[in-house]
mmCIF entry with sequence, helices, sheets and N, C-alpha, C, O atoms, coordinates in Angstrom:
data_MODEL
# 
_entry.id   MODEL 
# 
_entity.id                         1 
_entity.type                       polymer 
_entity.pdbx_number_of_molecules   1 
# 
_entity_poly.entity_id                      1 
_entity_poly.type                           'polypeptide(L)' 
_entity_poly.nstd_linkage                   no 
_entity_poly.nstd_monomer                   no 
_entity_poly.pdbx_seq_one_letter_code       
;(UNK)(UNK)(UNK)(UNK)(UNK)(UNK)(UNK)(UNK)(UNK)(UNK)(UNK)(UNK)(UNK)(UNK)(UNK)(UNK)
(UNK)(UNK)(UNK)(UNK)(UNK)(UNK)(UNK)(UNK)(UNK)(UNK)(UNK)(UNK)(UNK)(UNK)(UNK)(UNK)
(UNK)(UNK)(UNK)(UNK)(UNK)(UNK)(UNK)(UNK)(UNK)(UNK)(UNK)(UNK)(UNK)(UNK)(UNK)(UNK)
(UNK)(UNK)(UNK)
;
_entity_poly.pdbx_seq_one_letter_code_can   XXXXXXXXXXXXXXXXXXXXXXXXXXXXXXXXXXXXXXXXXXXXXXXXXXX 
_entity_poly.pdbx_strand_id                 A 
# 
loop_
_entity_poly_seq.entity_id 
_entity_poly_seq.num 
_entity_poly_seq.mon_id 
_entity_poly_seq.hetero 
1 1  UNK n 
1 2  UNK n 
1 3  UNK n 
1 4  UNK n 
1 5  UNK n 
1 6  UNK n 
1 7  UNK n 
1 8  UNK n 
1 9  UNK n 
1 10 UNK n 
1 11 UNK n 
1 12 UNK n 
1 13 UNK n 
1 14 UNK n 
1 15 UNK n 
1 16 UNK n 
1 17 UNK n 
1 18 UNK n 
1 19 UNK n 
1 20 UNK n 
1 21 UNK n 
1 22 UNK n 
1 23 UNK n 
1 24 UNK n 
1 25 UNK n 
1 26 UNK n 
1 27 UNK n 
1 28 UNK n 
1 29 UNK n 
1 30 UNK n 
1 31 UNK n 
1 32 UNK n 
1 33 UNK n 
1 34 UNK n 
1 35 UNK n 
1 36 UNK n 
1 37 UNK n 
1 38 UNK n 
1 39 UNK n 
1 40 UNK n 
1 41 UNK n 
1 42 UNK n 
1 43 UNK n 
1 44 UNK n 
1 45 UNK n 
1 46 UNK n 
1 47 UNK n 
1 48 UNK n 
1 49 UNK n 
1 50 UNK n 
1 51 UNK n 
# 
_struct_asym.id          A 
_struct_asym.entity_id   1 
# 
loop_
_struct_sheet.id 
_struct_sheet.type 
_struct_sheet.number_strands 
_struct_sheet.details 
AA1 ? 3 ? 
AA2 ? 3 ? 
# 
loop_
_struct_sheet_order.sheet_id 
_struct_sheet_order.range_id_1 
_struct_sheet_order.range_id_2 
_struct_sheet_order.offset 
_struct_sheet_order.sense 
AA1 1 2 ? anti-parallel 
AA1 2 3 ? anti-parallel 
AA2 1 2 ? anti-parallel 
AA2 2 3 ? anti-parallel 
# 
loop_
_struct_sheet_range.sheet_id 
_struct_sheet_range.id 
_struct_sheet_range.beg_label_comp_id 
_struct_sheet_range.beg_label_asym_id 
_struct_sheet_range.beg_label_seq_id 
_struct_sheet_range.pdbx_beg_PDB_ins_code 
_struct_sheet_range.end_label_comp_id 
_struct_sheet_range.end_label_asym_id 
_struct_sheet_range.end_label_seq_id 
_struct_sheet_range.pdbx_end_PDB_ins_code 
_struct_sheet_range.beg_auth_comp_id 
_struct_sheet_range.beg_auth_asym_id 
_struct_sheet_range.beg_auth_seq_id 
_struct_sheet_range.end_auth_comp_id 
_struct_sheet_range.end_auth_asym_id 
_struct_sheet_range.end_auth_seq_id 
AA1 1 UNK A 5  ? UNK A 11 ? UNK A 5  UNK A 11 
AA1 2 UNK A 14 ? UNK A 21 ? UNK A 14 UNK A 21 
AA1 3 UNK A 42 ? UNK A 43 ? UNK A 42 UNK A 43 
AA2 1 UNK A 5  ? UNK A 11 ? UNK A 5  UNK A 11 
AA2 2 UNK A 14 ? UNK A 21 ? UNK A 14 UNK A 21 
AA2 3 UNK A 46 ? UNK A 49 ? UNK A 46 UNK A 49 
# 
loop_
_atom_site.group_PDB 
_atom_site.id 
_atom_site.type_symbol 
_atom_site.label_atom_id 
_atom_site.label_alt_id 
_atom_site.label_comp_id 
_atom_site.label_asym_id 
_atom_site.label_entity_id 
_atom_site.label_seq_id 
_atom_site.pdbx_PDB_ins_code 
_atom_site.Cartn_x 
_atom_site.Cartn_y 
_atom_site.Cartn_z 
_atom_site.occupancy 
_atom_site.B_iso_or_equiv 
_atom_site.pdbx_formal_charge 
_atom_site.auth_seq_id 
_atom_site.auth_comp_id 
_atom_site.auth_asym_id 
_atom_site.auth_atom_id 
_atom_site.pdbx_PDB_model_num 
ATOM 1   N N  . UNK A 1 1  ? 157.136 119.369 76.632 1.00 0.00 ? 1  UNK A N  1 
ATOM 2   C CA . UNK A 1 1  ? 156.159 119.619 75.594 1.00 0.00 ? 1  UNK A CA 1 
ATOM 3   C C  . UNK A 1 1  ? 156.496 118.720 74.407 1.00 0.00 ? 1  UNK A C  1 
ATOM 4   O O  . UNK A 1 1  ? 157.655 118.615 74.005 1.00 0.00 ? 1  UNK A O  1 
ATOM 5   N N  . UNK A 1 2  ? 155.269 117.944 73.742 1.00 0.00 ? 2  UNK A N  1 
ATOM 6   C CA . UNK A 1 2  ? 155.593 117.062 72.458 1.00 0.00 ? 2  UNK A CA 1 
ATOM 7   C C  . UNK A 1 2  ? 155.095 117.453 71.431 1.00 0.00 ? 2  UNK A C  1 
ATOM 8   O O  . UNK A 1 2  ? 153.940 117.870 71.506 1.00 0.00 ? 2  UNK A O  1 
ATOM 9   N N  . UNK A 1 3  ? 155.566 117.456 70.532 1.00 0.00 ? 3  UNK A N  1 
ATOM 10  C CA . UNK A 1 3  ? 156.028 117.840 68.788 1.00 0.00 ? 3  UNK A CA 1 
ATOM 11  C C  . UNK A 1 3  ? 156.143 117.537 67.605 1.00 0.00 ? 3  UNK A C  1 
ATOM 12  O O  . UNK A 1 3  ? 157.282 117.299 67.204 1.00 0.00 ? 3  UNK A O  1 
ATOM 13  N N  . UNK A 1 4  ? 155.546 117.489 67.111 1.00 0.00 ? 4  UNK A N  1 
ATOM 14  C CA . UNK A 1 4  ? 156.181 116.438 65.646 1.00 0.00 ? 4  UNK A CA 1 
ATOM 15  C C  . UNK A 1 4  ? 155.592 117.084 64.292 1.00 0.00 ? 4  UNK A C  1 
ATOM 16  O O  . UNK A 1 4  ? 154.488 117.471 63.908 1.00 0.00 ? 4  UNK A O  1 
ATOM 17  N N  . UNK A 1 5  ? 156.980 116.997 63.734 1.00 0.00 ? 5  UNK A N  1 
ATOM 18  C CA . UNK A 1 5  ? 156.622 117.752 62.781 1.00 0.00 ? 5  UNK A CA 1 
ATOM 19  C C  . UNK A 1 5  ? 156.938 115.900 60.935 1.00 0.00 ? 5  UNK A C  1 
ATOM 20  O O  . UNK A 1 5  ? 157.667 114.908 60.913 1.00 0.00 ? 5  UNK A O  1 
ATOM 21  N N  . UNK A 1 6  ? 156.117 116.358 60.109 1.00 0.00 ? 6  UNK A N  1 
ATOM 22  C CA . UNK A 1 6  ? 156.170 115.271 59.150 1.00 0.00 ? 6  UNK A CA 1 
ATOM 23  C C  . UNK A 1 6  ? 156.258 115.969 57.594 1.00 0.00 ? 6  UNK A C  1 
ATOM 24  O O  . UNK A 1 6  ? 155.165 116.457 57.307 1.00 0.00 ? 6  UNK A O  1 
ATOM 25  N N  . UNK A 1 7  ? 157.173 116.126 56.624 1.00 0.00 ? 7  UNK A N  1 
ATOM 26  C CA . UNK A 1 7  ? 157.178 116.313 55.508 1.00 0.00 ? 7  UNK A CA 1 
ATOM 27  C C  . UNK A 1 7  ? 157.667 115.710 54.564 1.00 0.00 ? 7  UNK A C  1 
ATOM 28  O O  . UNK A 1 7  ? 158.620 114.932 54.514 1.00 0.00 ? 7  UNK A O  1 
ATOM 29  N N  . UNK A 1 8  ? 156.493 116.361 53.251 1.00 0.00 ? 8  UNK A N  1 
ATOM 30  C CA . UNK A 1 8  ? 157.159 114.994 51.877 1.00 0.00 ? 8  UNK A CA 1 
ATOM 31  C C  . UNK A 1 8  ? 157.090 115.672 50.761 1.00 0.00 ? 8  UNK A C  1 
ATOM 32  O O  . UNK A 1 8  ? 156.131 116.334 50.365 1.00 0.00 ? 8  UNK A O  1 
ATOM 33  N N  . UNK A 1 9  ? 158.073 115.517 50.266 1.00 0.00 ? 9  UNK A N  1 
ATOM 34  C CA . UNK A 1 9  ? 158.300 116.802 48.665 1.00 0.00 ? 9  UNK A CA 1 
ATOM 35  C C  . UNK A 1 9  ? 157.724 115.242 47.544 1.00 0.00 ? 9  UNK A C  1 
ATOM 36  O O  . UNK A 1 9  ? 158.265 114.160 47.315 1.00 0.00 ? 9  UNK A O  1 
ATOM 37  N N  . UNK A 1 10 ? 156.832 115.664 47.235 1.00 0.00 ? 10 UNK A N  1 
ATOM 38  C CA . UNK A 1 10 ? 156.160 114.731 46.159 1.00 0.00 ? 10 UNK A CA 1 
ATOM 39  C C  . UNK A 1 10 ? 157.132 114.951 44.600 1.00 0.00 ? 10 UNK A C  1 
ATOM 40  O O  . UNK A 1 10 ? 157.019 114.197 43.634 1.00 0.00 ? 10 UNK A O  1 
ATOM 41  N N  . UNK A 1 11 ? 157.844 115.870 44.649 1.00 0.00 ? 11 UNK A N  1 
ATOM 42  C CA . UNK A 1 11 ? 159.130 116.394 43.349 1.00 0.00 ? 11 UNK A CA 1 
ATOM 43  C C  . UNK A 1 11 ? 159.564 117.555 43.831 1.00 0.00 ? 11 UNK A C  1 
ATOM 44  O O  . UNK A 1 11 ? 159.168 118.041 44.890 1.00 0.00 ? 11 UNK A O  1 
ATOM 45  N N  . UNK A 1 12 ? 160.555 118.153 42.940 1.00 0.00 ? 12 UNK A N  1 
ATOM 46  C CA . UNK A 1 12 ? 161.264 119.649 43.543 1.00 0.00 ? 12 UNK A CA 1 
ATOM 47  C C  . UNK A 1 12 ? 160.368 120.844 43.484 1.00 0.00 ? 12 UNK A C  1 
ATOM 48  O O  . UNK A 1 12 ? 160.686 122.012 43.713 1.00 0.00 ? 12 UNK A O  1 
ATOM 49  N N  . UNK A 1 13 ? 159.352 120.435 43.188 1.00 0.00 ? 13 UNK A N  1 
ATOM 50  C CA . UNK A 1 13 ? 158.268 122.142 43.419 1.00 0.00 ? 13 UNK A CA 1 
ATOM 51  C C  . UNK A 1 13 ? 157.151 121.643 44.081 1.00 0.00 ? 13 UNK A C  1 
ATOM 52  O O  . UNK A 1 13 ? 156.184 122.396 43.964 1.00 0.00 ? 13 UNK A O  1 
ATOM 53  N N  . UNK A 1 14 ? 156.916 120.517 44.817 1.00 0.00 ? 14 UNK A N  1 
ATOM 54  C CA . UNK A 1 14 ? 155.787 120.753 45.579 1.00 0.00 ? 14 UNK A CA 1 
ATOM 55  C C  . UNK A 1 14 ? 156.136 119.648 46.779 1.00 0.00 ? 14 UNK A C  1 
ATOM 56  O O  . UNK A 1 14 ? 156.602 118.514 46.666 1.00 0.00 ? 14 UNK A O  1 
ATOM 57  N N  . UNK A 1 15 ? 155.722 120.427 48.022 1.00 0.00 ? 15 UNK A N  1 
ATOM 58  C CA . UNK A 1 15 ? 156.109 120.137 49.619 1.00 0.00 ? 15 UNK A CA 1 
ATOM 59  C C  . UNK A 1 15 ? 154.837 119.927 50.313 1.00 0.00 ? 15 UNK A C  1 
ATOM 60  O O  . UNK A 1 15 ? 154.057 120.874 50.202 1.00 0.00 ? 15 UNK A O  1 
ATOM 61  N N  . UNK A 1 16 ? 154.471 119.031 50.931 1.00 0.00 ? 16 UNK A N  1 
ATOM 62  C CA . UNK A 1 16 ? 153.827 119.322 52.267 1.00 0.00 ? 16 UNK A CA 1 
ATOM 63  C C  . UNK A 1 16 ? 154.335 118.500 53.087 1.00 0.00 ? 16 UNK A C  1 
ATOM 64  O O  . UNK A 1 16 ? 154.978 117.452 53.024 1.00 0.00 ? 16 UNK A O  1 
ATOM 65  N N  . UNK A 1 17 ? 153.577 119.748 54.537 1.00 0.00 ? 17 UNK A N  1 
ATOM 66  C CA . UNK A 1 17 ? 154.169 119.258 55.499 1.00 0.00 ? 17 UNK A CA 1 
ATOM 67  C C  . UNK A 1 17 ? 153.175 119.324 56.479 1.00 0.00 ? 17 UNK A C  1 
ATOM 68  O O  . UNK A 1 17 ? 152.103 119.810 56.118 1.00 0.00 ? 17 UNK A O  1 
ATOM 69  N N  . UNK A 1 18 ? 153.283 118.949 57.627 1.00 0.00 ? 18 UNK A N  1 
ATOM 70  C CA . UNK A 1 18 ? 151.902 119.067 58.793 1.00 0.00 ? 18 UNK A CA 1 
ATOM 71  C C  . UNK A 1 18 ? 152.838 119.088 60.600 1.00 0.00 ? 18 UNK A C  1 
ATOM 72  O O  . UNK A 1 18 ? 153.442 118.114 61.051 1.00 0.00 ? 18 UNK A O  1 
ATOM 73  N N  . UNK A 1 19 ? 152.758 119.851 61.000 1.00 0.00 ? 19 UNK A N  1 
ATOM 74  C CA . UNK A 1 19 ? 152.985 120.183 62.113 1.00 0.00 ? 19 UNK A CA 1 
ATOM 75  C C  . UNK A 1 19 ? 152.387 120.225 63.451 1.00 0.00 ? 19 UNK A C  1 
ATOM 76  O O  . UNK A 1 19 ? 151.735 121.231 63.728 1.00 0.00 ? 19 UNK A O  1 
ATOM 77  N N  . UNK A 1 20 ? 152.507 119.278 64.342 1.00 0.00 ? 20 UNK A N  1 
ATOM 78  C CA . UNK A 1 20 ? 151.566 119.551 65.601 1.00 0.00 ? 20 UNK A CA 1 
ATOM 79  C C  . UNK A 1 20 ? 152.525 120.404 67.055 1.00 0.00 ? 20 UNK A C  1 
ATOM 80  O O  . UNK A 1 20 ? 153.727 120.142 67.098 1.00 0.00 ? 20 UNK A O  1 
ATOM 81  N N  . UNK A 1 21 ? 152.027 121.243 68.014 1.00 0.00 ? 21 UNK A N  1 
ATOM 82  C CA . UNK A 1 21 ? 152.619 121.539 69.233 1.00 0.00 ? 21 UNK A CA 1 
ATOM 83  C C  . UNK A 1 21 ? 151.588 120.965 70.393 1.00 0.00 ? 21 UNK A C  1 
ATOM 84  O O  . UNK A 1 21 ? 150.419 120.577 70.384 1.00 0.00 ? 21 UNK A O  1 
ATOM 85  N N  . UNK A 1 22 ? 152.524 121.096 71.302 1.00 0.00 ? 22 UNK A N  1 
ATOM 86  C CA . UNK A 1 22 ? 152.051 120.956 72.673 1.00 0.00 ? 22 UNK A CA 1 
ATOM 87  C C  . UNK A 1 22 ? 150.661 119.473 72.641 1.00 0.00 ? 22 UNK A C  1 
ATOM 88  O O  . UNK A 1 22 ? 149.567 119.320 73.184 1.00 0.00 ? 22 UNK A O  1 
ATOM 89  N N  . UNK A 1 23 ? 151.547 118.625 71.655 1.00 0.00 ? 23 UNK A N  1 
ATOM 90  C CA . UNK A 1 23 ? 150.340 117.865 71.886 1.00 0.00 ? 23 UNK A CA 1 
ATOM 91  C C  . UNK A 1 23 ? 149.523 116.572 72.904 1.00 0.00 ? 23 UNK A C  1 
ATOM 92  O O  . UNK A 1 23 ? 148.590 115.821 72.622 1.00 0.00 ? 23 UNK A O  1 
ATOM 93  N N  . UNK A 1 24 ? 150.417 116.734 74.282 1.00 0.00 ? 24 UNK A N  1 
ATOM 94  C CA . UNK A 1 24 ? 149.651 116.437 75.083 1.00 0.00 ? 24 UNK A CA 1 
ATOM 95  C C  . UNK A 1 24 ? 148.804 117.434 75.944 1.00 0.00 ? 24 UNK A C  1 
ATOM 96  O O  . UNK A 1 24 ? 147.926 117.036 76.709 1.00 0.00 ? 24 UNK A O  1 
ATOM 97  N N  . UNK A 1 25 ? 149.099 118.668 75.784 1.00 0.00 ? 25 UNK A N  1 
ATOM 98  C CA . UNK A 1 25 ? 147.793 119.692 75.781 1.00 0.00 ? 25 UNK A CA 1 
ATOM 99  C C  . UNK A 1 25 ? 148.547 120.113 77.442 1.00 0.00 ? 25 UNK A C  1 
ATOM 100 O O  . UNK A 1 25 ? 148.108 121.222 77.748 1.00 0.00 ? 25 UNK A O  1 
ATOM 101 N N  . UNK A 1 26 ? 149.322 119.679 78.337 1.00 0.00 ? 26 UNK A N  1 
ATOM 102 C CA . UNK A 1 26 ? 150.018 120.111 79.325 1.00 0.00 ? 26 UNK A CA 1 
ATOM 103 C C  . UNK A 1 26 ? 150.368 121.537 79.376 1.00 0.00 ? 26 UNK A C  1 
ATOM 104 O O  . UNK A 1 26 ? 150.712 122.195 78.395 1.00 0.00 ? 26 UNK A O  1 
ATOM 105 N N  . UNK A 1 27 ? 150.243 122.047 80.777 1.00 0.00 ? 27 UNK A N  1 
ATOM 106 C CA . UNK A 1 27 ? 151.006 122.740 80.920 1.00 0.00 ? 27 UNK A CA 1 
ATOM 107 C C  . UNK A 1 27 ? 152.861 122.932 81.273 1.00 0.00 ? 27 UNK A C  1 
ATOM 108 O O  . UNK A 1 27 ? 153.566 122.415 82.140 1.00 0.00 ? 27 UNK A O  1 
ATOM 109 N N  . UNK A 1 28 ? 153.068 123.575 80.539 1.00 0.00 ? 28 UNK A N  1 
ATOM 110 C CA . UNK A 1 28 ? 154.549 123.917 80.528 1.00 0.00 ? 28 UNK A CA 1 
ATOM 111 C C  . UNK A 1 28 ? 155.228 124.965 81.467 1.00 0.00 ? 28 UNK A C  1 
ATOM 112 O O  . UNK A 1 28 ? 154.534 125.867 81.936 1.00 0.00 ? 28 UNK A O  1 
ATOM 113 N N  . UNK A 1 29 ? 156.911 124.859 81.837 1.00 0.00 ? 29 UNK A N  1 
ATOM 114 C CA . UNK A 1 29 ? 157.677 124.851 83.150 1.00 0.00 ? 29 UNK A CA 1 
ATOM 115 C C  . UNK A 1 29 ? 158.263 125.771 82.060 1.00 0.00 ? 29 UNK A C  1 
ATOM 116 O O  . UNK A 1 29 ? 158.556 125.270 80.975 1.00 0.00 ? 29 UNK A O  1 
ATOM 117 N N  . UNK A 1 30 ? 158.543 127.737 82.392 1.00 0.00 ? 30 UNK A N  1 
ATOM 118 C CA . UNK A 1 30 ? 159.039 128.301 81.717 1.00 0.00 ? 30 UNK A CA 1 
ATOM 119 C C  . UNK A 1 30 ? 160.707 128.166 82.264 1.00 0.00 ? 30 UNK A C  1 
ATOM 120 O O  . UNK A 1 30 ? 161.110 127.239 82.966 1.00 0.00 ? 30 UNK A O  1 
ATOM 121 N N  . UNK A 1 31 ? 161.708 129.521 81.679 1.00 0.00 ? 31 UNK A N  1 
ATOM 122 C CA . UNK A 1 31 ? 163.217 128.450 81.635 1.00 0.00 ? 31 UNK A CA 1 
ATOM 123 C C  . UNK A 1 31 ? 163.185 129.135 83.502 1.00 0.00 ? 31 UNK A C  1 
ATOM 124 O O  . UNK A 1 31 ? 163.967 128.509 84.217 1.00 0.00 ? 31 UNK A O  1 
ATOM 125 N N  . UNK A 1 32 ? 162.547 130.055 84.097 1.00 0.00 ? 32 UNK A N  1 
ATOM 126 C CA . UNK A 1 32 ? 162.349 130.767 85.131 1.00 0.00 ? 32 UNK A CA 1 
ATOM 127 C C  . UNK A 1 32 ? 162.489 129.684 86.558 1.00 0.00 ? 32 UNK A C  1 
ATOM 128 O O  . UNK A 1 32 ? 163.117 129.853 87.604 1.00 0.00 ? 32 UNK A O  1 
ATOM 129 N N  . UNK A 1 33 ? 161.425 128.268 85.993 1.00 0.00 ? 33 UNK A N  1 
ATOM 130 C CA . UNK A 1 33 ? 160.640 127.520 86.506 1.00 0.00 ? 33 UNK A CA 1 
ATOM 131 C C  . UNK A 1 33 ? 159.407 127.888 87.232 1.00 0.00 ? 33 UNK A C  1 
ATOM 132 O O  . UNK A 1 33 ? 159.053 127.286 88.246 1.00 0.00 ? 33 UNK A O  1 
ATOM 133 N N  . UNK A 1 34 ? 158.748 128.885 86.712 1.00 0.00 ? 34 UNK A N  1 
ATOM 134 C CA . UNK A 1 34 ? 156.984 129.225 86.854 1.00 0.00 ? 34 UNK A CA 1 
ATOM 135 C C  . UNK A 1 34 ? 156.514 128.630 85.953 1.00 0.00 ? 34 UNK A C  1 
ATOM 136 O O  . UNK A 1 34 ? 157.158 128.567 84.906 1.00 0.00 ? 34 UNK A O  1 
ATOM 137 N N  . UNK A 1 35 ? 155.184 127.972 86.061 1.00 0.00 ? 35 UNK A N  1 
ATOM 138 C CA . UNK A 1 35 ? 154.499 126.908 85.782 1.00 0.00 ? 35 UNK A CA 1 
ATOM 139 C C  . UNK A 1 35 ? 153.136 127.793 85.454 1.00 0.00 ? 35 UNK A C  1 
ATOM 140 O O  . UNK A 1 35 ? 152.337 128.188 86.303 1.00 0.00 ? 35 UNK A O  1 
ATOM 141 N N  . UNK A 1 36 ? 153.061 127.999 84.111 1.00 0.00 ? 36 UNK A N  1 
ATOM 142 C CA . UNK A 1 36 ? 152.113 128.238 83.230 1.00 0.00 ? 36 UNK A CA 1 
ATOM 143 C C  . UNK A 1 36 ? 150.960 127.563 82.018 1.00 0.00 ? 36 UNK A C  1 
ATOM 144 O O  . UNK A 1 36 ? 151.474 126.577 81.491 1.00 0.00 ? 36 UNK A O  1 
ATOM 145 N N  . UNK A 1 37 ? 150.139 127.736 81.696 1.00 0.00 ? 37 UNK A N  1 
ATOM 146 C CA . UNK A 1 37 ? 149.093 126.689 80.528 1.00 0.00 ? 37 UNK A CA 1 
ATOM 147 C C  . UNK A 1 37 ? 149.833 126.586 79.152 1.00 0.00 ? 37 UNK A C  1 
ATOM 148 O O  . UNK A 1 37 ? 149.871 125.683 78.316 1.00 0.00 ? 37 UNK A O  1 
ATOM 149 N N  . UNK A 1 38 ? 150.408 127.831 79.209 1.00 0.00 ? 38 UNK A N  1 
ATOM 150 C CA . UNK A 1 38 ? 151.456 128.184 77.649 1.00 0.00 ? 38 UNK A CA 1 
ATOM 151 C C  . UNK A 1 38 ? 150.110 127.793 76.185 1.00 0.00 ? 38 UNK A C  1 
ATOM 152 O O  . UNK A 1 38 ? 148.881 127.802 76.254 1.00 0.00 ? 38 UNK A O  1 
ATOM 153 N N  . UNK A 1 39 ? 150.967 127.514 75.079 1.00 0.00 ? 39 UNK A N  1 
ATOM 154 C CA . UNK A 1 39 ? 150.249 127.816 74.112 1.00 0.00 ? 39 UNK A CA 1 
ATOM 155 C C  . UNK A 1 39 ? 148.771 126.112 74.183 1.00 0.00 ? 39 UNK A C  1 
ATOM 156 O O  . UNK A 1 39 ? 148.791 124.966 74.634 1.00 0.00 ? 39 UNK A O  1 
ATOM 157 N N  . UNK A 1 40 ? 148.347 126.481 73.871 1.00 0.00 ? 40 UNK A N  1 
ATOM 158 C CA . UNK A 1 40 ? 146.924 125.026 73.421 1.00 0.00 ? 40 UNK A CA 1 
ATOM 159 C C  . UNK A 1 40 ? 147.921 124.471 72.556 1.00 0.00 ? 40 UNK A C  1 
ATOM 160 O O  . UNK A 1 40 ? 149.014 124.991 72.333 1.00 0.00 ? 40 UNK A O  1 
ATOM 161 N N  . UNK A 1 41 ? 147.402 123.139 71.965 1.00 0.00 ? 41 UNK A N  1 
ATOM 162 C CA . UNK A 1 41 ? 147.567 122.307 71.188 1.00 0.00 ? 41 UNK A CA 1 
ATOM 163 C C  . UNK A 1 41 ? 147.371 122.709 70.125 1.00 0.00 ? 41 UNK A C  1 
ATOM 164 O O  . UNK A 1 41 ? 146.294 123.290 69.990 1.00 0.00 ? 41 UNK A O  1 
ATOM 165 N N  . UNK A 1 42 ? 148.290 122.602 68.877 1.00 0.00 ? 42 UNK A N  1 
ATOM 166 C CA . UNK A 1 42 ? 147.774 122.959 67.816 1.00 0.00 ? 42 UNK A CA 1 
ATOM 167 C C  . UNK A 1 42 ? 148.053 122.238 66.618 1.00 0.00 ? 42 UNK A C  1 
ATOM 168 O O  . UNK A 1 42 ? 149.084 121.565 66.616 1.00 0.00 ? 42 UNK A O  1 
ATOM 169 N N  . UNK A 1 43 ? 147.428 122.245 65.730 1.00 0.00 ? 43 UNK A N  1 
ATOM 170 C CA . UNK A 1 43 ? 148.524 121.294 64.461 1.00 0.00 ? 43 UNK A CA 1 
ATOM 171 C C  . UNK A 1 43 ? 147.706 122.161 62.989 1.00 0.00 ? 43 UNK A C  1 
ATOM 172 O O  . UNK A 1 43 ? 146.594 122.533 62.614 1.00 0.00 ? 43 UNK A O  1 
ATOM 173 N N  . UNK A 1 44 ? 149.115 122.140 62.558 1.00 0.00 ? 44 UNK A N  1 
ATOM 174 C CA . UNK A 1 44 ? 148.994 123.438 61.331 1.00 0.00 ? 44 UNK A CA 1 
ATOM 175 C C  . UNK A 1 44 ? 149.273 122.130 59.676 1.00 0.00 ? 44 UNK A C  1 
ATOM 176 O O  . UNK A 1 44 ? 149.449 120.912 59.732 1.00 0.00 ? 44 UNK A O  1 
ATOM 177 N N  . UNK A 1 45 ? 149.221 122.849 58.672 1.00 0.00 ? 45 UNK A N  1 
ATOM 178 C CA . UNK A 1 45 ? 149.639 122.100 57.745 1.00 0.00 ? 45 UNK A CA 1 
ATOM 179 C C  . UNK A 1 45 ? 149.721 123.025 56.434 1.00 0.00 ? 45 UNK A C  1 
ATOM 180 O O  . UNK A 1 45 ? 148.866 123.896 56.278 1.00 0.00 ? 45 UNK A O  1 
ATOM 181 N N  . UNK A 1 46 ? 150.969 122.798 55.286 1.00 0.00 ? 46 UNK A N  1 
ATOM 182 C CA . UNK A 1 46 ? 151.134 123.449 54.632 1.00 0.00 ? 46 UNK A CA 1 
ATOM 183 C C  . UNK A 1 46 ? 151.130 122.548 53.120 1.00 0.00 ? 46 UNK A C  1 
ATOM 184 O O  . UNK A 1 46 ? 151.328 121.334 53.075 1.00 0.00 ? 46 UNK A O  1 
ATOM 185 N N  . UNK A 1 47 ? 150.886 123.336 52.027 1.00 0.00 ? 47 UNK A N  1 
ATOM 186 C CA . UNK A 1 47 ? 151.555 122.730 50.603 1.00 0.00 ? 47 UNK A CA 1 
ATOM 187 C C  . UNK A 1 47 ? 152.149 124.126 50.007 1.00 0.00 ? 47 UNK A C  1 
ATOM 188 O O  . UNK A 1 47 ? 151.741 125.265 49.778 1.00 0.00 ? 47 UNK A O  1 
ATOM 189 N N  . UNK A 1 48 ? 153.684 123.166 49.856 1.00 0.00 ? 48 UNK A N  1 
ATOM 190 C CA . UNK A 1 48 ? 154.440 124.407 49.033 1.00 0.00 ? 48 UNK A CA 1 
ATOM 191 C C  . UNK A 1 48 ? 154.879 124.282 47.940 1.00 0.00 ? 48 UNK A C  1 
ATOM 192 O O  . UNK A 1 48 ? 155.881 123.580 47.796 1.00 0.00 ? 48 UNK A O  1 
ATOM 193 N N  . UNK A 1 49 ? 154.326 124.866 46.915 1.00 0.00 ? 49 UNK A N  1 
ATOM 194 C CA . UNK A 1 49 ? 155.019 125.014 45.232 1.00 0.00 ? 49 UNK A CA 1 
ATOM 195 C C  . UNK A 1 49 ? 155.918 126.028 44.611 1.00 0.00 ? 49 UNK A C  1 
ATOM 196 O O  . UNK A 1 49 ? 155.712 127.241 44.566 1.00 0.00 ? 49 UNK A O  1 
ATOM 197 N N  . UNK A 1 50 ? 156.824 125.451 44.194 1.00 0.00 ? 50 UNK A N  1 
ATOM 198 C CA . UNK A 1 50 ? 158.222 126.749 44.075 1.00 0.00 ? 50 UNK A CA 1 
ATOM 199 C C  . UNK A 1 50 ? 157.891 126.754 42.236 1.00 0.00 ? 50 UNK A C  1 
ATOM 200 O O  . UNK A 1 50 ? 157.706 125.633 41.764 1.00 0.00 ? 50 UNK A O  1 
ATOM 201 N N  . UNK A 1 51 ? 157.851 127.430 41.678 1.00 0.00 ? 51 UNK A N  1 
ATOM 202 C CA . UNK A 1 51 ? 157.885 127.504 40.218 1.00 0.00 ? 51 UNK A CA 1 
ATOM 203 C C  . UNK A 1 51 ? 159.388 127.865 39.772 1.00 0.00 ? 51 UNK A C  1 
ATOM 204 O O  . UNK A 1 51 ? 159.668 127.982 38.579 1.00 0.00 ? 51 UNK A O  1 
# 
């Protein structure tokens, strides 16, 4: 399964970041070795401000 995660603190109180999973969209080999669809593809993204 491929992954990538990317973040950048623009100063010490504010973050973003953007996250993708499973992004060739494959199905995945659990640790068992049964062969399931597992989660979709997804890609999330955040901004974080600390005061």
């Amino acid at each position: 399964m491929l992954g990538a995660s990317l973040a950048y603190s623009f100063n010490d109180n504010l973050k973003f970041e953007v996250n993708a999973a499973n992004m060739t969209n494959r199905a995945n080999f659990t640790s068992n070795g049964a062969l399931y669809h597992g989660e979709p593809r997804s890609v999330s993204a955040s901004l974080t401000y600390k005061d």
